[in-house]
N, C-alpha and C positions, 0 to 999 in steps of 0.2 A: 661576283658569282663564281660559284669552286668550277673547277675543268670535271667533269669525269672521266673516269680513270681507266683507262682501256687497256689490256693488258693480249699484247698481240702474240699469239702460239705458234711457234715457227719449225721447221724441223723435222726431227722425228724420224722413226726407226725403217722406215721404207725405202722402195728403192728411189722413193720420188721425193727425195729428201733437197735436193739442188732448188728441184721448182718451188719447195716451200720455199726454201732462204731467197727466190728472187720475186716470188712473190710478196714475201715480208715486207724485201726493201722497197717496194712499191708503197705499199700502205703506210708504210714510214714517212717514205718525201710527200705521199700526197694526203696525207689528214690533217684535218684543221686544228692545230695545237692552239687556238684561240679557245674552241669549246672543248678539245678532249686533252688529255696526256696519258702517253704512251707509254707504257711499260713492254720490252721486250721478254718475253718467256723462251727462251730456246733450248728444244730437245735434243740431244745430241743422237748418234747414228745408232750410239751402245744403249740408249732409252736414260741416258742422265739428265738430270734437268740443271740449266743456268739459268740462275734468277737475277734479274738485275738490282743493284744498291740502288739506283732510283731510276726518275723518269727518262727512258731513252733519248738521246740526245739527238738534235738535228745532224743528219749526215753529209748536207751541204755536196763536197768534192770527194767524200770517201767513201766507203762501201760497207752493207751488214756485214761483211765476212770480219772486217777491222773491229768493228765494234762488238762483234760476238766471240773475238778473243779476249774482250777485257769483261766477259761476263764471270760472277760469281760462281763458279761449277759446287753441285749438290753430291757429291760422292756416292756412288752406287754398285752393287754387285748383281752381275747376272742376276743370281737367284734371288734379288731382292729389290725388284725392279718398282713391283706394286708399290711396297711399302715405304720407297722411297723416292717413289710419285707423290703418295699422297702427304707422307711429313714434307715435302716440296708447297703443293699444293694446298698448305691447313694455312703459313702464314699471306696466301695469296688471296684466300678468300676476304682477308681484312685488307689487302693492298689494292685489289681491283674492283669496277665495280660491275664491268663489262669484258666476258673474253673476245677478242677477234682472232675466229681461226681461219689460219693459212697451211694448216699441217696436211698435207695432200698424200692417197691411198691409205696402208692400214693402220692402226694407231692414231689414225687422226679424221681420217675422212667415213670409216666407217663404224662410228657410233661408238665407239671404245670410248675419243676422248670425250665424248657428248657427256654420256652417261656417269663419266666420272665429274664431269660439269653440274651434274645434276642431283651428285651425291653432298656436292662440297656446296650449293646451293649460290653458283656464279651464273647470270643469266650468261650466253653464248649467240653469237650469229649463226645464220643459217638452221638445215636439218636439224631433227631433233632427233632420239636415236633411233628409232625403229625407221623414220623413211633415211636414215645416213646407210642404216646396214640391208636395208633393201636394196638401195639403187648401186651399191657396191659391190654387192655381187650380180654377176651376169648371168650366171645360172638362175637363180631364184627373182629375180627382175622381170627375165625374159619368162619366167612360168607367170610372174603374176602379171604381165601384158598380155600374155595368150588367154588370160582368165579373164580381162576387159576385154578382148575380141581387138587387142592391136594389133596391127602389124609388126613380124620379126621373125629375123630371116631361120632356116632351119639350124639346129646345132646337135650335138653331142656333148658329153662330159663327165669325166675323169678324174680320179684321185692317182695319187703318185704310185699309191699300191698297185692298182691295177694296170698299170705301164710297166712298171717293175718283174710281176708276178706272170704279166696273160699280153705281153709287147703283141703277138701275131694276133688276137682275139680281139685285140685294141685296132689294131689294123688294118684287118678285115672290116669289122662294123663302121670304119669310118670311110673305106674304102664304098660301102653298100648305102650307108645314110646319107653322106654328104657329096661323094663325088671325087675326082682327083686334086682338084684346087680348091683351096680352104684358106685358112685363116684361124689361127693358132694363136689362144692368149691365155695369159694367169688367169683367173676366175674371176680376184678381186684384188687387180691394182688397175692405175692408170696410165697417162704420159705414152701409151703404148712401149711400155717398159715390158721386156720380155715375149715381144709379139712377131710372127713372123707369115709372112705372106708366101703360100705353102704352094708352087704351079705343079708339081706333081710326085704322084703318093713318094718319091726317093727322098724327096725333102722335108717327109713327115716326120719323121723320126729324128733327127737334130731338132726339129720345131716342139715338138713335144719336150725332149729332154731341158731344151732353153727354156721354156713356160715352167715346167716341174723346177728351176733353180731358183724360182721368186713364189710359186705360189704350189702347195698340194693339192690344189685344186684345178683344173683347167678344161678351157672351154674352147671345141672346134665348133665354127660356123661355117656355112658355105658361102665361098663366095660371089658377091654380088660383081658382077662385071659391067662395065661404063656407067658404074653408079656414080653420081656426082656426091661430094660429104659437105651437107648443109646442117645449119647448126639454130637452136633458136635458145635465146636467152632468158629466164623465166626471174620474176624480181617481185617479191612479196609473200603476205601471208594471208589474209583471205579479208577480201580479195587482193587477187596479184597480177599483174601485167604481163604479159609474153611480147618479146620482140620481134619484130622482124628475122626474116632468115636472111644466118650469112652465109660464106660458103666459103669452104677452104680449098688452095689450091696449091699440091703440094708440087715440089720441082721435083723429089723424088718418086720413084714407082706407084707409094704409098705415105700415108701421112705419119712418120715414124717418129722417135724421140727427137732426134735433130733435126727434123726439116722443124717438128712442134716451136723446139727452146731459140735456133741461131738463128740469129735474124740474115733473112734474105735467100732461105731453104723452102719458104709458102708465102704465098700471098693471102693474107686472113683479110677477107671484106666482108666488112661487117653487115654491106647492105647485099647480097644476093639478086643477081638481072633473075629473074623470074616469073613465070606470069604471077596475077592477081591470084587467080583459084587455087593455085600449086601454093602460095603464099598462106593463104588463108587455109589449106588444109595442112600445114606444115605446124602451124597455131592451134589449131584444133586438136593433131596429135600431140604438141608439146605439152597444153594445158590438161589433156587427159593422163597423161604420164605422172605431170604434178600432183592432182589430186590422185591417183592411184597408190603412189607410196606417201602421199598426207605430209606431203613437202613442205615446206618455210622458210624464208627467207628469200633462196634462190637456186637457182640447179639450172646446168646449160643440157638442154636436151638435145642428141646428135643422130642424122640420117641420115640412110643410104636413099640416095633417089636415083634409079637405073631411067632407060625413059618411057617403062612400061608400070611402072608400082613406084612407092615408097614403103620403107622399111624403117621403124624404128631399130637404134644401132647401141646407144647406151645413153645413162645420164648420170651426170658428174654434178653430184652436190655443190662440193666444195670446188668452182671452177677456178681456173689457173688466174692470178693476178699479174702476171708478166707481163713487160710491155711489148710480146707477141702475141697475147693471148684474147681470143675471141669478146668475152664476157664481157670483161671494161669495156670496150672496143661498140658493141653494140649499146650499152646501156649510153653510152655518151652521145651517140645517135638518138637514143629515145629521151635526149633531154637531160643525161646524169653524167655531168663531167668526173672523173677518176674521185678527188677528193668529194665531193657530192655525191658518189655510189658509196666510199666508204660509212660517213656520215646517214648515209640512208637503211644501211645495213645494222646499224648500230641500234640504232632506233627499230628497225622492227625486231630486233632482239630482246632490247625491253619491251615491247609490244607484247611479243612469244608470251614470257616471262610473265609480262602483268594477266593475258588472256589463261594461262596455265598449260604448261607443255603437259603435265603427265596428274593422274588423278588426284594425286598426294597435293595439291598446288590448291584442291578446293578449300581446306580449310582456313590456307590465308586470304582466300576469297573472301570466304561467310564473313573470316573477322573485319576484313577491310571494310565492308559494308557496313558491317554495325552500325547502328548512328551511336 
């Protein structure tokens, strides 16, 4: 019986380019090279692609970073980025038969690379592109949860123009909507990359300027004070499961890049002390989030819970595969050891795929059917 052929996307032009590569090398040591084999795809930081001469090899005592020096580089120029994705990308469609993405924020996590997955006809794990580039911006996430009547907390937001052009007009308004402590992030990255926990309006102004160096877009939220950050892990396509809530516990102020990636900066517990009811409406909102942006595969859904409300906070499609990171971490609680998530994710991929992500998918429907 042949392996299929999995072809894992790593990388990528974000700032969250590190979490892809440690995420990769997870999916690496733990997939079952009985049934699949792994082809590494690595996007570099400049958007070139390395394609591998064959199946990624066991990493045993070494590291992706060793093995991603000896990949194949695809020669590329700035302004020729697309099209030398997609001459990347034409001999891969006949190399893989399944991509596994790891490529985390933009170019990868928010529909970009979906979409070009779906041009080049590679079924993919996870989102498809409309719930990737929903749940990736915060702005446009948080208007279609206020449009389901969920809960989230209040915000503002901005392009780099109008910080630039109207800084005291910006200032005022957030000063009058939100309050003096806030909470200041890119629109649409993750990792809490460029995010700064803002205790009063003097420290607004470097916090904006830091958000505006990773994203033209950004978003101020008020913030929530003695909110606990509980998290629930969503896993399928319909139907789909939700896990229990964990809860994060950061040693810093706030739960920032590094307490996220170093290990022994949080404590991630997968299972959350909680009551019963808190539990079960933590599940309730997660599942409605899901259906909301019309999710697949899996997406980690995140809250603020003060200890008078809950507050939906974000939700991350493509969650972190790190060995700190929540996701694995709960699914193996609900029964799905690391290598058994990846393998289960693979398969509702082909699942996606066979049921049809996007309208264009009914015609190989009809003909499948035919007798």
């Amino acid at each position: 019986m042949s392996r299929l052929r999995v072809g894992i996307f790593a990388g990528g032009r974000s700032a969250e380019h590190e979490v892809s590569i440690a995420s990769a090398e997870a999916v690496l040591r733990a997939i079952d090279r009985q049934r699949f084999e792994p082809y590494l795809i690595y996007i570099d930081r400049d958007g070139g692609w390395h394609l591998p001469a064959g199946a990624a090899p066991e990493l045993a005592g070494g590291s992706l970073s060793a093995l991603l020096g000896h990949q194949e580089q695809v020669p590329v120029l700035a302004e020729q980025r697309a099209l030398a994705a997609r001459a990347a990308l034409r001999p891969l469609t006949d190399a893989i038969d399944v991509a596994f993405l790891v490529v985390h924020g933009p170019f990868g996590e928010d529909g970009t690379l979906q979409g070009f997955l779906e041009l080049a006809g590679v079924p993919y794990i996870g989102a498809g592109v409309l719930a990737s580039a929903l749940a990736m911006d915060k702005v446009v996430f948080k208007d279609l949860l206020r449009g389901h009547g969920l809960p989230v907390v209040d915000d503002v937001w901005y392009r780099r123009g109008q910080w630039r052009e109207q800084p005291r007009r910006v200032l005022d308004e957030i000063g009058e909507r939100i309050g003096p402590r806030s909470v200041v992030k890119p629109a649409r990255l993750g990792s809490s990359v460029g995010m700064t926990l803002v205790h009063d309006p003097g420290e607004l102004p470097p916090a904006l300027d830091l958000a505006f160096e990773y994203d033209a877009k950004v978003i101020v939220e008020a913030y929530v004070a003695n909110a606990r950050e509980l998290e629930c892990g969503v896993l399928g396509n319909d139907p789909f499961v939700v896990f229990e809530p964990g809860e994060i516990l950061s040693h810093h102020e706030w739960y920032d890049y590094e307490a996220k990636y170093v290990e022994g900066l949080a404590d991630v517990l997968p299972r959350a002390e909680i009551e019963p009811a808190m539990a079960s409406r933590l599940k309730e909102l997660a599942a409605a989030c899901y259906r909301a942006v019309d999710c697949a595969g899996m997406a980690r859904v995140d809250f603020l819970v003060p200890p008078d409300a809950v507050y939906v906070s974000e939700m991350n499609t493509l969650p972190g595969f790190t060995t700190t990171s929540m996701f694995p971490k709960q699914a193996e609680l609900a029964g799905y050891p690391f290598g058994e998530l990846v393998a289960r994710l693979i398969d509702l991929a082909l699942e996606a795929e066979r049921d049809g992500r996007t309208p264009a998918r009914r015609e190989r429907l009809t003909e499948e059917a035919a007798p």
